[in-house]
mmJSON file of the N, C-alpha and C atoms, coordinates in Angstrom:
{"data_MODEL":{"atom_site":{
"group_PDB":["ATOM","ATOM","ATOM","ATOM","ATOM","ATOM","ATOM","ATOM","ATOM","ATOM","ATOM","ATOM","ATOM","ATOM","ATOM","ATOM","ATOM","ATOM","ATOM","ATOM","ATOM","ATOM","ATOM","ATOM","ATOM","ATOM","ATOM","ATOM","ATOM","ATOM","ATOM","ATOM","ATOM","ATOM","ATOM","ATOM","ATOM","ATOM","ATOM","ATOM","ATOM","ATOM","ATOM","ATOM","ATOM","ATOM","ATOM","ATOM","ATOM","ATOM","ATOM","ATOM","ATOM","ATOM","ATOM","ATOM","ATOM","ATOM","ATOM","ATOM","ATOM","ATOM","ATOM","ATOM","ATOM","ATOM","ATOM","ATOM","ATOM","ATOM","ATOM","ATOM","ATOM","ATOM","ATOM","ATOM","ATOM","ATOM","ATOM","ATOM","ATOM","ATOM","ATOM","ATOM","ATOM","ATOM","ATOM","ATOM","ATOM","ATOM","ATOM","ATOM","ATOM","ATOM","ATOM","ATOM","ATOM","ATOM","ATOM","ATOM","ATOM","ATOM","ATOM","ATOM","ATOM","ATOM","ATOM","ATOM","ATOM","ATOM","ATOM","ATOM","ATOM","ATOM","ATOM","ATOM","ATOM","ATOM","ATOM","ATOM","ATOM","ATOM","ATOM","ATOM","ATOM","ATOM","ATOM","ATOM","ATOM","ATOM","ATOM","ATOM","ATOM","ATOM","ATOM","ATOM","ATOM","ATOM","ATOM","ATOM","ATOM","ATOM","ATOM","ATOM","ATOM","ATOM","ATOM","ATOM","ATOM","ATOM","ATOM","ATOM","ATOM","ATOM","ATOM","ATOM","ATOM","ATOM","ATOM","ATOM","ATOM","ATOM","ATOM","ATOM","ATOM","ATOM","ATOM","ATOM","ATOM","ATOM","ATOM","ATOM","ATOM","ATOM","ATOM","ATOM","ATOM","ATOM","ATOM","ATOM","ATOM","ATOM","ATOM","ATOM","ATOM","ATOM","ATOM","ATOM","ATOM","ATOM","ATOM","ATOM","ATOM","ATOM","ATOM","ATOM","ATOM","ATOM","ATOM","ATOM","ATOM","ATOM","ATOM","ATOM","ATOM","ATOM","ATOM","ATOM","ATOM","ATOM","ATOM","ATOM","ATOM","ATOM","ATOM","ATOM","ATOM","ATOM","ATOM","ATOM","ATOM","ATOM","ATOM","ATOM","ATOM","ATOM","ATOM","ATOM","ATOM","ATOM","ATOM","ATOM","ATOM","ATOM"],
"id":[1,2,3,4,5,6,7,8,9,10,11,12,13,14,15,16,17,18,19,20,21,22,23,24,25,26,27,28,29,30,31,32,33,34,35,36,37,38,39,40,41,42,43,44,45,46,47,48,49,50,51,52,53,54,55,56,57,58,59,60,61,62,63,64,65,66,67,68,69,70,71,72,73,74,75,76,77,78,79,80,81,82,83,84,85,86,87,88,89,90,91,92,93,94,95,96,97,98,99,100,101,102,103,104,105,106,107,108,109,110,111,112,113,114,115,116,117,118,119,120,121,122,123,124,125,126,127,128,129,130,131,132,133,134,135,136,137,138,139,140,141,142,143,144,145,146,147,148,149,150,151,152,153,154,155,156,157,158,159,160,161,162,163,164,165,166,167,168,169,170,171,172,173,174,175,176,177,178,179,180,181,182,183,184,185,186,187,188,189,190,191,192,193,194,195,196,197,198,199,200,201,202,203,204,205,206,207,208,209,210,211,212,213,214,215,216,217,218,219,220,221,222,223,224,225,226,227,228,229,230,231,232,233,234],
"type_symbol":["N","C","C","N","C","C","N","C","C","N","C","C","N","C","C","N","C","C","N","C","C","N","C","C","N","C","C","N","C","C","N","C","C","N","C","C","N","C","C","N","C","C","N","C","C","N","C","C","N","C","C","N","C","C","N","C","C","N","C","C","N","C","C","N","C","C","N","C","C","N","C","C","N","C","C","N","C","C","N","C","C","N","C","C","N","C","C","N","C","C","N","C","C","N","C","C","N","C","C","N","C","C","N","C","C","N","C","C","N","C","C","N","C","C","N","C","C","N","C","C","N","C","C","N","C","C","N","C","C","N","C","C","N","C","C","N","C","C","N","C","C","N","C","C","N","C","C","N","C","C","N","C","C","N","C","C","N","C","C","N","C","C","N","C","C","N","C","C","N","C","C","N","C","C","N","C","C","N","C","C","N","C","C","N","C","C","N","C","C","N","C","C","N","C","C","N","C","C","N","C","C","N","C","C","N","C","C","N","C","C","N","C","C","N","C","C","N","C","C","N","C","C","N","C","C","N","C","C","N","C","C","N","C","C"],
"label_atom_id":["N","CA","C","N","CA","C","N","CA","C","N","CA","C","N","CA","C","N","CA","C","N","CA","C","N","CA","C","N","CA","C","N","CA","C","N","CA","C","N","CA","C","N","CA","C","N","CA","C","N","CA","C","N","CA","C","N","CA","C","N","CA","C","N","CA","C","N","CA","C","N","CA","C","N","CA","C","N","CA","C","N","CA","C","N","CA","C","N","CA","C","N","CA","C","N","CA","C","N","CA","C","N","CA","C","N","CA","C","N","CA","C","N","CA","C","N","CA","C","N","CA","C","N","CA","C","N","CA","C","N","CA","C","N","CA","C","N","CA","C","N","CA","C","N","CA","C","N","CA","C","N","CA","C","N","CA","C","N","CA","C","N","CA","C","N","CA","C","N","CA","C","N","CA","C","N","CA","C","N","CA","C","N","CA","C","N","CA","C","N","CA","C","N","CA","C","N","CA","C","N","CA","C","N","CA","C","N","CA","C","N","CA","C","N","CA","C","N","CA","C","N","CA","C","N","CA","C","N","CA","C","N","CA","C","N","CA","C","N","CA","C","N","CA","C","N","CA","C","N","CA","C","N","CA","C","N","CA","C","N","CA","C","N","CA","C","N","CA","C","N","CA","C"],
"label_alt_id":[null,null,null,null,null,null,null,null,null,null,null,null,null,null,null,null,null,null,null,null,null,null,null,null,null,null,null,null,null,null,null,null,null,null,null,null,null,null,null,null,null,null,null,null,null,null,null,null,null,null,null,null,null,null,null,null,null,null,null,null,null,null,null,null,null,null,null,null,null,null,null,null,null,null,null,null,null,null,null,null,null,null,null,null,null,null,null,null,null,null,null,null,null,null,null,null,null,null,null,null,null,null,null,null,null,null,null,null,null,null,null,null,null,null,null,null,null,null,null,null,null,null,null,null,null,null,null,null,null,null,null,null,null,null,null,null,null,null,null,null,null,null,null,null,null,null,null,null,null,null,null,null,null,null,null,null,null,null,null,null,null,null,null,null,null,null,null,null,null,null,null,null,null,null,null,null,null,null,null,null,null,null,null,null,null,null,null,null,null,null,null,null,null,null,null,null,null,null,null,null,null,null,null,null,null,null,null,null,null,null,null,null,null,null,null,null,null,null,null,null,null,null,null,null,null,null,null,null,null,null,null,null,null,null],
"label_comp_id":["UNK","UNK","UNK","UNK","UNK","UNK","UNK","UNK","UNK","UNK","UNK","UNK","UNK","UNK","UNK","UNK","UNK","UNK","UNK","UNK","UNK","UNK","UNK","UNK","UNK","UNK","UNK","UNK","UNK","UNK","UNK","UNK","UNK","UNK","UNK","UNK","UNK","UNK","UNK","UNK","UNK","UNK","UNK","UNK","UNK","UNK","UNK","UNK","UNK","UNK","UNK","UNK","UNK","UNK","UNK","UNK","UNK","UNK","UNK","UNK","UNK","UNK","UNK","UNK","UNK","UNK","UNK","UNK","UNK","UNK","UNK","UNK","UNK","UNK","UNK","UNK","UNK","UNK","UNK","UNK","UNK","UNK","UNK","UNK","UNK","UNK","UNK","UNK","UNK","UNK","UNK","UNK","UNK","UNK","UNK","UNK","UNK","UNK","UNK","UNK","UNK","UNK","UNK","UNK","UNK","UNK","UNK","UNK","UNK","UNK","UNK","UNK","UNK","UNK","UNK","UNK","UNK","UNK","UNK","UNK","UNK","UNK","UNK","UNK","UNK","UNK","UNK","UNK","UNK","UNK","UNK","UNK","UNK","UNK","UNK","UNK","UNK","UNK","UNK","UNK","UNK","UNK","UNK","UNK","UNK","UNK","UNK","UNK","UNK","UNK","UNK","UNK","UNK","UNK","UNK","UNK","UNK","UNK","UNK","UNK","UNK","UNK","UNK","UNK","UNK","UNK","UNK","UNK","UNK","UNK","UNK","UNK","UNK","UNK","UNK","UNK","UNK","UNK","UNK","UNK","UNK","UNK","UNK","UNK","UNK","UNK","UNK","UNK","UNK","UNK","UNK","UNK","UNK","UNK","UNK","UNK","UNK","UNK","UNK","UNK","UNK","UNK","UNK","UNK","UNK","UNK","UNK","UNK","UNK","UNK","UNK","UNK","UNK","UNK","UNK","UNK","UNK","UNK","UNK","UNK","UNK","UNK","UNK","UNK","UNK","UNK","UNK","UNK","UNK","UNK","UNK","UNK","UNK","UNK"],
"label_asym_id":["A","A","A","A","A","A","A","A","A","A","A","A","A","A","A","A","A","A","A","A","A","A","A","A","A","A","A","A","A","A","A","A","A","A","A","A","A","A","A","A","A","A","A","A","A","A","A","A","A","A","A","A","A","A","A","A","A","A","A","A","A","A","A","A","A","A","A","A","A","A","A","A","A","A","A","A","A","A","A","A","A","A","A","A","A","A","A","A","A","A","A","A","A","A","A","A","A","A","A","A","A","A","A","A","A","A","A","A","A","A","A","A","A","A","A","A","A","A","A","A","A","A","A","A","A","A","A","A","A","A","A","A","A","A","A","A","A","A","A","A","A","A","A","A","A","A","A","A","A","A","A","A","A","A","A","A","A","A","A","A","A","A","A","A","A","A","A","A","A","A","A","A","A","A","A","A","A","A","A","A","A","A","A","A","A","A","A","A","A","A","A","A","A","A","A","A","A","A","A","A","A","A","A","A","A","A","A","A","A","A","A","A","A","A","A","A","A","A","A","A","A","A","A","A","A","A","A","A","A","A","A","A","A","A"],
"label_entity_id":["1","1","1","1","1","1","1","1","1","1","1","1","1","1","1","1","1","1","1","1","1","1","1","1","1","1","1","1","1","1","1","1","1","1","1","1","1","1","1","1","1","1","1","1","1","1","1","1","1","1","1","1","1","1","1","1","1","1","1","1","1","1","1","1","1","1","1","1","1","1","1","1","1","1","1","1","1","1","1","1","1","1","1","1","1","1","1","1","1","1","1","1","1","1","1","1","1","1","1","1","1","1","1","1","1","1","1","1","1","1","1","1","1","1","1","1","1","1","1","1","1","1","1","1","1","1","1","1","1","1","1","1","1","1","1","1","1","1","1","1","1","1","1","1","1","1","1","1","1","1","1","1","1","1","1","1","1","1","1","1","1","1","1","1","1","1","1","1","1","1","1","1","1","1","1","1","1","1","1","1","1","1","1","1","1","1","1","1","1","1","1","1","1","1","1","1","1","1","1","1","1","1","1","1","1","1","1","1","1","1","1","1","1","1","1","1","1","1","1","1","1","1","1","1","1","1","1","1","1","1","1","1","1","1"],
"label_seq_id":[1,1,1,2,2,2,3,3,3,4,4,4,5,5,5,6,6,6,7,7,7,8,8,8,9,9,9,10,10,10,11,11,11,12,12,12,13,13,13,14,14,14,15,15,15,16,16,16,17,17,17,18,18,18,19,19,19,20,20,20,21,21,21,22,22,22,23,23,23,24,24,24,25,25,25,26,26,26,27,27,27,28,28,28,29,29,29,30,30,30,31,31,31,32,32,32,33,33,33,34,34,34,35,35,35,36,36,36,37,37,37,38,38,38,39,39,39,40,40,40,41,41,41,42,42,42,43,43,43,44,44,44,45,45,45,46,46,46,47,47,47,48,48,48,49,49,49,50,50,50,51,51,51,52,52,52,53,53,53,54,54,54,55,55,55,56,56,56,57,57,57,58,58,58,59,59,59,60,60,60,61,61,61,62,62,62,63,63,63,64,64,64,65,65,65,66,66,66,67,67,67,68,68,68,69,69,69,70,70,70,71,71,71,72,72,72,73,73,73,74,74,74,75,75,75,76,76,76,77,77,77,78,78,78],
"pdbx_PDB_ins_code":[null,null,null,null,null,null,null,null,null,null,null,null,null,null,null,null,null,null,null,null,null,null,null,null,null,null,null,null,null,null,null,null,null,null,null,null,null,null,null,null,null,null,null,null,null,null,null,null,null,null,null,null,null,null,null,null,null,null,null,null,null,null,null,null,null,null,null,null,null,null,null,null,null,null,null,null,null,null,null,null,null,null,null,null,null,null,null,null,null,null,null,null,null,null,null,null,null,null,null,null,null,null,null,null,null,null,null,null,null,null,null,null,null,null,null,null,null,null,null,null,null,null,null,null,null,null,null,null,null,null,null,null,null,null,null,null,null,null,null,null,null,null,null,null,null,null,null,null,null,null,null,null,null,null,null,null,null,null,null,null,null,null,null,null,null,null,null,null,null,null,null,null,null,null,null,null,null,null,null,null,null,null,null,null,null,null,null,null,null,null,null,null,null,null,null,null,null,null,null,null,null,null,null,null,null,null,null,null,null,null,null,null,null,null,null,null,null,null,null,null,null,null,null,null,null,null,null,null,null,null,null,null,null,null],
"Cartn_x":[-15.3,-15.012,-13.525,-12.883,-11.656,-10.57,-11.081,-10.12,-10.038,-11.42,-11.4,-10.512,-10.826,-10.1,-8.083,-7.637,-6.509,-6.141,-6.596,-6.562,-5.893,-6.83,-7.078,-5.79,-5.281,-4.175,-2.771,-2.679,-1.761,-1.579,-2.871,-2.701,-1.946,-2.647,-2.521,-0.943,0.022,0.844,1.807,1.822,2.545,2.3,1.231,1.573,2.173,2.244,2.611,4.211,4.9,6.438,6.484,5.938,6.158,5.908,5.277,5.234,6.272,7.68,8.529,9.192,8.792,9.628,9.266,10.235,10.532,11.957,12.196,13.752,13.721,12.773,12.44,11.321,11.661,10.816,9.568,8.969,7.989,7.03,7.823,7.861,7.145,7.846,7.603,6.24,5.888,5.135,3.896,3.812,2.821,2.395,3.862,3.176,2.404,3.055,2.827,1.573,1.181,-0.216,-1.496,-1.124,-1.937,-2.254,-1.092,-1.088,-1.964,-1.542,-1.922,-3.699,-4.187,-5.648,-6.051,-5.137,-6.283,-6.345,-4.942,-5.098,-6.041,-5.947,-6.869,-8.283,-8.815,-10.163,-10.502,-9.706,-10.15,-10.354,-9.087,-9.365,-10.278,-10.818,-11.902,-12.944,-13.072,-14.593,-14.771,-13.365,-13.867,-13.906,-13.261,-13.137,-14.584,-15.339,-16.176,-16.161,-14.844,-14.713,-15.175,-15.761,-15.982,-14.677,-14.997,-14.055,-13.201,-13.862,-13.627,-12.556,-12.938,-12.365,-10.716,-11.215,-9.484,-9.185,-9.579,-8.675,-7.945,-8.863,-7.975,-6.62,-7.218,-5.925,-4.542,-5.13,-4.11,-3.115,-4.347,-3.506,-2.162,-2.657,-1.518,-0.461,-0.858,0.187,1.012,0.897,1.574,2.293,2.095,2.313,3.984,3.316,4.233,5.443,5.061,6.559,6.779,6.441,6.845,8.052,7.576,8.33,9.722,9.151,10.137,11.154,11.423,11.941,13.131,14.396,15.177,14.963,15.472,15.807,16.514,17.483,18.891,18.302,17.355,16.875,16.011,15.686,15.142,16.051,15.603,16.508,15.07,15.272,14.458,15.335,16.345,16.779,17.995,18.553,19.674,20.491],
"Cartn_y":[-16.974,-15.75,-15.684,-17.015,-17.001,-17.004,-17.206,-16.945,-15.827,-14.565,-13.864,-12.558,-12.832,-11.847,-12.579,-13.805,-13.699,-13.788,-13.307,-12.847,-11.336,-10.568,-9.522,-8.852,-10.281,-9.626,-10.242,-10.527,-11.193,-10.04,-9.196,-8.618,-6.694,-6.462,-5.718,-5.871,-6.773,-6.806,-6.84,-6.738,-7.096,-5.626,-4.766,-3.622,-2.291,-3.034,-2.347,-2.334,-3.856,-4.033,-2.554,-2.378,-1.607,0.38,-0.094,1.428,2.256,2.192,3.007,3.154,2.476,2.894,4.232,5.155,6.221,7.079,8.338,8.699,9.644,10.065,11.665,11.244,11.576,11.156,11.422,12.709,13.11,12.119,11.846,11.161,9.436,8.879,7.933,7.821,9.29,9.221,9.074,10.274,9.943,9.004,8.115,6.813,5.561,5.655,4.811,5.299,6.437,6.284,6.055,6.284,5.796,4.762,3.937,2.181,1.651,2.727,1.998,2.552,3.51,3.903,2.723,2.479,1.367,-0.203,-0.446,-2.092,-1.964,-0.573,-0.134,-0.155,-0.056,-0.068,-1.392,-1.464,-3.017,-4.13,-3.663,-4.916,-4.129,-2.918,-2.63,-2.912,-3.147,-3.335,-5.262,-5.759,-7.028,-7.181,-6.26,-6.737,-6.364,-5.43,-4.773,-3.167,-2.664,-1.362,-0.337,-0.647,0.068,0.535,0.813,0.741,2.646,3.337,4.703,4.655,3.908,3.857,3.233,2.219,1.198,1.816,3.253,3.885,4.736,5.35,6.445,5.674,4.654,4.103,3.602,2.657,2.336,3.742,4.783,5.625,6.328,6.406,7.107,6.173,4.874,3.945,3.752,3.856,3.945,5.065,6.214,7.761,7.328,7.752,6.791,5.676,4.78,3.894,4.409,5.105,5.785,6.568,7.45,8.735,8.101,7.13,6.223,5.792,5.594,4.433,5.339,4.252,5.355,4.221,4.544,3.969,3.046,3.096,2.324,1.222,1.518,0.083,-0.789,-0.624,-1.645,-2.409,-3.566,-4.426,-5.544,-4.694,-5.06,-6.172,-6.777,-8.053,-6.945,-6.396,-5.486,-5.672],
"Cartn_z":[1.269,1.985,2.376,2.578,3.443,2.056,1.089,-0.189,-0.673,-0.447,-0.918,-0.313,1.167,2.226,1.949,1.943,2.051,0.006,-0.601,-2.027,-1.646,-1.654,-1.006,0.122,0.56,1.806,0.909,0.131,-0.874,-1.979,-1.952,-3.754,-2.491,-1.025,-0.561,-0.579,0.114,0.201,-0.799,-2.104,-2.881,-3.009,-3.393,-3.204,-2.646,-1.61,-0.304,-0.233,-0.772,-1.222,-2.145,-3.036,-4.267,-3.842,-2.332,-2.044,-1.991,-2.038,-1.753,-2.981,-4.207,-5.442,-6.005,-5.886,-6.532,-5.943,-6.129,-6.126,-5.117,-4.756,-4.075,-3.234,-1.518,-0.407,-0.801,-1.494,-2.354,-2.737,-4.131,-5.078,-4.152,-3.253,-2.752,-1.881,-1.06,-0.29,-1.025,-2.223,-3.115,-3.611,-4.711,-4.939,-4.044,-2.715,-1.421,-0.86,-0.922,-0.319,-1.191,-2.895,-4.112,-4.004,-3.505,-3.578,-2.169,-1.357,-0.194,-0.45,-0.363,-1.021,-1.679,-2.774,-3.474,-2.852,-1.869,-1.22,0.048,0.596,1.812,1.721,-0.143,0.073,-0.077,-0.904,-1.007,0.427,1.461,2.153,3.295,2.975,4.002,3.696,1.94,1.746,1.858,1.946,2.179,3.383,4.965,5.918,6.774,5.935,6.768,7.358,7.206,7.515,7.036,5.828,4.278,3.885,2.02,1.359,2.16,2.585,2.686,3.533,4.825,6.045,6.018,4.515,4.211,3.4,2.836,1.835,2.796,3.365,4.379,5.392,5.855,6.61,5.505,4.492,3.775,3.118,2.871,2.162,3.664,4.068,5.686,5.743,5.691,5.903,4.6,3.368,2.097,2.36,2.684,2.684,3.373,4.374,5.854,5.012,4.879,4.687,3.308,1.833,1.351,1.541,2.082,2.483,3.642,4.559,5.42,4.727,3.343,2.514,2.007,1.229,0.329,-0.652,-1.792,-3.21,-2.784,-2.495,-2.074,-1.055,-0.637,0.306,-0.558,-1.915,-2.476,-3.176,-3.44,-4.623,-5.278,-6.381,-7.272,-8.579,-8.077,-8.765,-9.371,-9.341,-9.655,-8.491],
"occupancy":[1.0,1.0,1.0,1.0,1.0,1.0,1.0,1.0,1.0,1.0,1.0,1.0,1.0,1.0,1.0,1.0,1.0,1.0,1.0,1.0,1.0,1.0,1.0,1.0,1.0,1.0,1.0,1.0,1.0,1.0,1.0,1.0,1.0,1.0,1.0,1.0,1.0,1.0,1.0,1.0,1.0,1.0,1.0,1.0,1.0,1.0,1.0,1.0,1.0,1.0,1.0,1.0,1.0,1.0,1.0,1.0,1.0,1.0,1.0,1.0,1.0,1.0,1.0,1.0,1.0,1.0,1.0,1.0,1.0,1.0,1.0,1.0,1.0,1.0,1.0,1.0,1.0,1.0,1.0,1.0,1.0,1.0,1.0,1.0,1.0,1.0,1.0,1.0,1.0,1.0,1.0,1.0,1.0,1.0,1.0,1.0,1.0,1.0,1.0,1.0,1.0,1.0,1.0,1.0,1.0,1.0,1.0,1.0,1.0,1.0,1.0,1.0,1.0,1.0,1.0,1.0,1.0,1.0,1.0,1.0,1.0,1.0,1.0,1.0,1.0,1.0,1.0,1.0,1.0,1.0,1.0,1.0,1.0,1.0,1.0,1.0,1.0,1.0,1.0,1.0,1.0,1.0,1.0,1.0,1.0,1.0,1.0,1.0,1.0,1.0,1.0,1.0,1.0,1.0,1.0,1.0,1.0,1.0,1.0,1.0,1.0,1.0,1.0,1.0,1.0,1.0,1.0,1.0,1.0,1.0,1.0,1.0,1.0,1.0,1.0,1.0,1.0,1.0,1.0,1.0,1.0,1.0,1.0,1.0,1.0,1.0,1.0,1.0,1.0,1.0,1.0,1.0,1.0,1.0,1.0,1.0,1.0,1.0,1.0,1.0,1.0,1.0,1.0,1.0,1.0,1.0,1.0,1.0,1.0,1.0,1.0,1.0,1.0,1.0,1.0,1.0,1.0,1.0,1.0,1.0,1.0,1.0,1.0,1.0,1.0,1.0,1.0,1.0,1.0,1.0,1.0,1.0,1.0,1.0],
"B_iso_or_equiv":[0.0,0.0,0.0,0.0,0.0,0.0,0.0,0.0,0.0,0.0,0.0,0.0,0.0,0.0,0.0,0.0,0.0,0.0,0.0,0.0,0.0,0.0,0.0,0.0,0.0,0.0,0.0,0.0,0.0,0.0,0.0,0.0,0.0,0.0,0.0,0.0,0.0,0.0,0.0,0.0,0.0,0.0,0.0,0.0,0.0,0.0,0.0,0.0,0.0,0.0,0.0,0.0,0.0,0.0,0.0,0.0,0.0,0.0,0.0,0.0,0.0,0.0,0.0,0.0,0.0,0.0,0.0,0.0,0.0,0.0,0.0,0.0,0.0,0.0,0.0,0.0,0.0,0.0,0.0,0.0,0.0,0.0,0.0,0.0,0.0,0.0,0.0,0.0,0.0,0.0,0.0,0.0,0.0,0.0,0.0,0.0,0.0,0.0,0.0,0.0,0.0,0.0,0.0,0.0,0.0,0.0,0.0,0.0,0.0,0.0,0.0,0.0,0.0,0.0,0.0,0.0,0.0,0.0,0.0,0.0,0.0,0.0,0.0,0.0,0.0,0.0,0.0,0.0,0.0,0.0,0.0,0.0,0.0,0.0,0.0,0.0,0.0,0.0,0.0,0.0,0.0,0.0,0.0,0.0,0.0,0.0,0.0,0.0,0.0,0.0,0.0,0.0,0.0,0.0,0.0,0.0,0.0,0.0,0.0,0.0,0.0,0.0,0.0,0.0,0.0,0.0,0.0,0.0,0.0,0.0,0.0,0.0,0.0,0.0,0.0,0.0,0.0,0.0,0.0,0.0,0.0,0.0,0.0,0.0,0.0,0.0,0.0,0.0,0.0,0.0,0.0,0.0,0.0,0.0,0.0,0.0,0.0,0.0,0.0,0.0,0.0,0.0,0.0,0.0,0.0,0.0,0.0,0.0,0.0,0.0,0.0,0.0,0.0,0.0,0.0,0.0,0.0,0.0,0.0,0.0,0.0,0.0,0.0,0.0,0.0,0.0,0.0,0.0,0.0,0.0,0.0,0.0,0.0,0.0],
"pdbx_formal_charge":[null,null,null,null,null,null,null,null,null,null,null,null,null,null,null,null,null,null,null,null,null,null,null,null,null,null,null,null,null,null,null,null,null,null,null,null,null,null,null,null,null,null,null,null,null,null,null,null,null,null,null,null,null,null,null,null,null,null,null,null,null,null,null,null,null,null,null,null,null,null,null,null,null,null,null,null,null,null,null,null,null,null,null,null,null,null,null,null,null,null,null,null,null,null,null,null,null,null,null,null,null,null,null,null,null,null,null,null,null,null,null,null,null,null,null,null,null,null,null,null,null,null,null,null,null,null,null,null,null,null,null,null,null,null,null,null,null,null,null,null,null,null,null,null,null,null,null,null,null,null,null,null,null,null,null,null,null,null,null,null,null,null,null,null,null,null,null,null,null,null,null,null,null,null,null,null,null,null,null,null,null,null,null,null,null,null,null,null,null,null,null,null,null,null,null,null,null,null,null,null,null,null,null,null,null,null,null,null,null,null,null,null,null,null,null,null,null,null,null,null,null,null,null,null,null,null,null,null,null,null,null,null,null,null],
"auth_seq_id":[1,1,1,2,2,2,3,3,3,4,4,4,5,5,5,6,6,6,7,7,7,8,8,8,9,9,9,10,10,10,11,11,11,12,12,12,13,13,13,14,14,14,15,15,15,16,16,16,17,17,17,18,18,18,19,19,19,20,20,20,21,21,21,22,22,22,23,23,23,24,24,24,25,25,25,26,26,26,27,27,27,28,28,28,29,29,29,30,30,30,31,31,31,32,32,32,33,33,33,34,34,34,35,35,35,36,36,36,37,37,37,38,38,38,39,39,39,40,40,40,41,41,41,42,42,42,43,43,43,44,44,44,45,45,45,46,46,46,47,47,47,48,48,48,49,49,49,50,50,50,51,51,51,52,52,52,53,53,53,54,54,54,55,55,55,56,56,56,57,57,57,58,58,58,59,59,59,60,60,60,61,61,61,62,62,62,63,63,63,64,64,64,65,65,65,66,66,66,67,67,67,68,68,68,69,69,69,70,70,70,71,71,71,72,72,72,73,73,73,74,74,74,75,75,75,76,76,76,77,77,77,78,78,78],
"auth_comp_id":["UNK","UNK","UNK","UNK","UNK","UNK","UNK","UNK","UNK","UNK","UNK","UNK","UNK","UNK","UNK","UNK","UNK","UNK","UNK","UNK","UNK","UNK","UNK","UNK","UNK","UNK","UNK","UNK","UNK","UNK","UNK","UNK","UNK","UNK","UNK","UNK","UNK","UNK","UNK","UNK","UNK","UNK","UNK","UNK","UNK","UNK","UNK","UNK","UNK","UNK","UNK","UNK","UNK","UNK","UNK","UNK","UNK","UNK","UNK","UNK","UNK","UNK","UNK","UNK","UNK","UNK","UNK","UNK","UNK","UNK","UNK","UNK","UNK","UNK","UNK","UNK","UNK","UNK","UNK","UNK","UNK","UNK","UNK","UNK","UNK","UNK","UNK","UNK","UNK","UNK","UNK","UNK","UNK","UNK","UNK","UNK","UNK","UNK","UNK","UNK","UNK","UNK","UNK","UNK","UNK","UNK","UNK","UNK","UNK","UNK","UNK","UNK","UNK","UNK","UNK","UNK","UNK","UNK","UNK","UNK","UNK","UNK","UNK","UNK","UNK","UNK","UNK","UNK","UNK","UNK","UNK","UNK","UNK","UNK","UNK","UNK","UNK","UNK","UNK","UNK","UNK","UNK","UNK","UNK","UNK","UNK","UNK","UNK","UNK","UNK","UNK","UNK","UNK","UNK","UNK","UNK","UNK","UNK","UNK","UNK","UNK","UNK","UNK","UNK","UNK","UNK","UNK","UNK","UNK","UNK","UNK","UNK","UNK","UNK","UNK","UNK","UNK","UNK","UNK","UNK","UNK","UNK","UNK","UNK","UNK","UNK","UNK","UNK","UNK","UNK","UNK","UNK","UNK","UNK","UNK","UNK","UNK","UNK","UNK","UNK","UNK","UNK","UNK","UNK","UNK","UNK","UNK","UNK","UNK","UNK","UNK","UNK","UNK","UNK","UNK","UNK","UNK","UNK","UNK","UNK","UNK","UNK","UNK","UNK","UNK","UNK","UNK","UNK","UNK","UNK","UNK","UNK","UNK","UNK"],
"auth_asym_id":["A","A","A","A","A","A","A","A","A","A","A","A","A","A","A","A","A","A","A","A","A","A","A","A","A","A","A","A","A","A","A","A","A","A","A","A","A","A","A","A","A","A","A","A","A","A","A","A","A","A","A","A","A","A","A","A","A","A","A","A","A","A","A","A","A","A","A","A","A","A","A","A","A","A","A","A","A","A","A","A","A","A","A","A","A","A","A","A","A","A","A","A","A","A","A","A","A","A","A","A","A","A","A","A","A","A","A","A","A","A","A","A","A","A","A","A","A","A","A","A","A","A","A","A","A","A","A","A","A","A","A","A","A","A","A","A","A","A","A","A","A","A","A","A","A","A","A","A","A","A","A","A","A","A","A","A","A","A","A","A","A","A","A","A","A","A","A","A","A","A","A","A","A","A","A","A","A","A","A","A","A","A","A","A","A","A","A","A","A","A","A","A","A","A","A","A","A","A","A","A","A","A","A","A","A","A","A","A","A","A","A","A","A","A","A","A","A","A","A","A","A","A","A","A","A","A","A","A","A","A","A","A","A","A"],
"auth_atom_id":["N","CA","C","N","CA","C","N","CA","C","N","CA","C","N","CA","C","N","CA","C","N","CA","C","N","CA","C","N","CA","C","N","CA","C","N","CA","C","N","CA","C","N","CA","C","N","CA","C","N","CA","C","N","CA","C","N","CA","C","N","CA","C","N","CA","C","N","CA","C","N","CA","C","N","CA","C","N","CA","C","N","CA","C","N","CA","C","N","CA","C","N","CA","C","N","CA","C","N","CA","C","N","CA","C","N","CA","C","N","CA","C","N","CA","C","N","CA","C","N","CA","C","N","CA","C","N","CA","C","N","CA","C","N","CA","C","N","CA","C","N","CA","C","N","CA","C","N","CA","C","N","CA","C","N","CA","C","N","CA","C","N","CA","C","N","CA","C","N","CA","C","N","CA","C","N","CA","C","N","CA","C","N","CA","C","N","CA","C","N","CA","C","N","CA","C","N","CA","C","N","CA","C","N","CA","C","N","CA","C","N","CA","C","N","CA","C","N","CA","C","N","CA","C","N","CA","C","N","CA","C","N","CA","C","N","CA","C","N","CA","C","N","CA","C","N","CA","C","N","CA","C","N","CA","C","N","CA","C","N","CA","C","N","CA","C","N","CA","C","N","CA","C"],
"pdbx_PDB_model_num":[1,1,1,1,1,1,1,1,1,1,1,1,1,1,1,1,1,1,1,1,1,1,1,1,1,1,1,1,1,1,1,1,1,1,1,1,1,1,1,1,1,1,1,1,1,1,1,1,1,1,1,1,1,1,1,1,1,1,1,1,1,1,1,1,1,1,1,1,1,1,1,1,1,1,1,1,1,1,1,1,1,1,1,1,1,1,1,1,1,1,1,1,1,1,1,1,1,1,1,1,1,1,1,1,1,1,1,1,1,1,1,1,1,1,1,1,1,1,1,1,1,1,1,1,1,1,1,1,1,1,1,1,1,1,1,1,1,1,1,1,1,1,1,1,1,1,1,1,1,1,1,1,1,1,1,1,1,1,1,1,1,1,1,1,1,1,1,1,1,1,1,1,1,1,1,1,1,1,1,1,1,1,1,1,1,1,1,1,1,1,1,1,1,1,1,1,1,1,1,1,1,1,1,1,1,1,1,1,1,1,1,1,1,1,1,1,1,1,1,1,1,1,1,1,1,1,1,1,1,1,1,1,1,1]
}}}
């Protein structure tokens, strides 16, 4: 259980880095709450929240630091 939940908070977070890539606050909020929807259900359906409840939060919170983010604040090895 305890591998599966910090799997789960390992695969969430790596996604969650990747929420703000795109060029246009738009562009970012969208991809960031896609990402966050899909790490949100996941760690609701492992935490107990159901998967619905961790899509809706993850997706707000992707949305959110999305749209929060610029291009210029990532460094993707460039």
């Amino acid at each position: 259980m305890l591998r599966k939940i910090s799997t789960n908070l390992v695969l969430a977070a790596s996604l969650t880095a990747l929420a703000g890539c795109g060029y246009s606050p738009g562009h970012r909020a969208l991809t960031g709450g896609a990402i966050g929807a899909g790490g949100g259900a996941i760690i609701g359906a492992a935490t107990g929240l159901g998967p619905g409840t961790g899509a809706l939060l993850g997706a707000g919170a992707g949305a959110l630091t999305g749209a929060a983010t610029s291009h210029n604040q990532l460094n993707l090895g460039n």
